[in-house]
N, C-alpha and C positions, 0 to 999 in steps of 0.2 A: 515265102514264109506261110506255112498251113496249121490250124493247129488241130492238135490229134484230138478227135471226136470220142473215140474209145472210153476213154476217162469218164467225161459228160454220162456215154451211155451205160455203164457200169451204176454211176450215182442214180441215174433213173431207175434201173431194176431194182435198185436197193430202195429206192420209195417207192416204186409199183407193191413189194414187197412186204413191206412196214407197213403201208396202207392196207394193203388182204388183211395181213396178223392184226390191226386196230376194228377191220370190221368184224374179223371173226371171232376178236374175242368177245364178243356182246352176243354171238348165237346161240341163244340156247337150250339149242335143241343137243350143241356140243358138253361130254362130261365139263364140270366145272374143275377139272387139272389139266384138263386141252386147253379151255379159254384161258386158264392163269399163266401156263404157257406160252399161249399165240398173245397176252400184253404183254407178259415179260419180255417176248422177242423185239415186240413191236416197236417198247421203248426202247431196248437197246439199242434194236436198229436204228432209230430218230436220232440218239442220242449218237451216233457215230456217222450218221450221215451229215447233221449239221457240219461239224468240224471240216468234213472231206469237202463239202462242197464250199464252204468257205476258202478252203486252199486252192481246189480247181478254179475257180472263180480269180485268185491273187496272183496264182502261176500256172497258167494256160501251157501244156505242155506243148512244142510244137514238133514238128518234122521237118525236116534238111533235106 
């Protein structure tokens, strides 16, 4: 019994991800509708990665 790692590495780029869009909305050398943009992504993203990572974490998908 192995479990599928795939999963895991999906939720990582999705917080590599959300992490860029939280630092870049503070630059302000970007228009301020880029930055309101790159938070709005940032939270969404947060706000959808918490839940999924809470699942992979309860049911570890595995391979046979």
């Amino acid at each position: 019994m192995t479990v599928n790692i795939f999963p895991l590495l999906a939720d990582s780029l999705l917080i590599i991800l959300a992490g860029f869009s939280l630092v870049y909305s503070f630059d302000k050398s970007l228009g301020q509708k880029t930055r309101r943009i790159l938070l709005i992504s940032s939270i969404i993203l947060i706000l959808a990665i918490i839940p999924l990572t809470i699942w992979l974490l309860k049911t570890p998908l595995l391979l046979n």
